[in-house]
C-alpha positions, -999 to +999 in steps of 0.1 A: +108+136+302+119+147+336+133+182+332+171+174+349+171+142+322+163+169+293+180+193+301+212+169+301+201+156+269+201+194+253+231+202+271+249+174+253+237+183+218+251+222+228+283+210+234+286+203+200+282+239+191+290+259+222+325+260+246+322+240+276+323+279+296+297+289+277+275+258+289+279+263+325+252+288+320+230+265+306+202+248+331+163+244+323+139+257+347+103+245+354+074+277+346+050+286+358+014+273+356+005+304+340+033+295+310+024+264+282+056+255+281+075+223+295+101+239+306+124+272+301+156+286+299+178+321+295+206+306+280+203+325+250+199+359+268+229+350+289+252+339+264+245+370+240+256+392+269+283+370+275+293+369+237+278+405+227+257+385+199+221+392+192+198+365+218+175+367+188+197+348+168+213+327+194+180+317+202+171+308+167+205+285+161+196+268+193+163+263+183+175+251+151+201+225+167+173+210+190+151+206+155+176+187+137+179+162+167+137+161+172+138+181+203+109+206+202+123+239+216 
């Protein structure tokens, strides 16, 4: 999936659990070759300095939200 499509798809299933502020944050990022990833994103590092939460966690509930809707984070 082209990484703009995806990352409006995960965007979507966030604003189910995150404010619409909070979201304008969000945006995936293509690594680099080095990386075996897809794509990437800081959204939970952001937020938890936005929210003063643990990006641990935030990262974990996000990853848990894209699981329940068989998006592999």
């Amino acid at each position: 999936m082209e990484i703009k499509k995806l990352e409006k798809k995960i965007k979507e299933l966030l604003s189910k659990h995150f404010s619409p502020e909070n979201l304008e944050n969000f945006y995936l990022n293509q690594p680099p070759a080095n990386i075996a990833a897809d794509a990437s994103t800081n959204f939970a590092l952001s937020l938890a300095k936005k929210e003063k939460k643990n990006p641990v966690e935030l990262a974990k509930k996000i990853c848990e939200i894209l699981d329940a809707e068989k998006i592999n984070a």
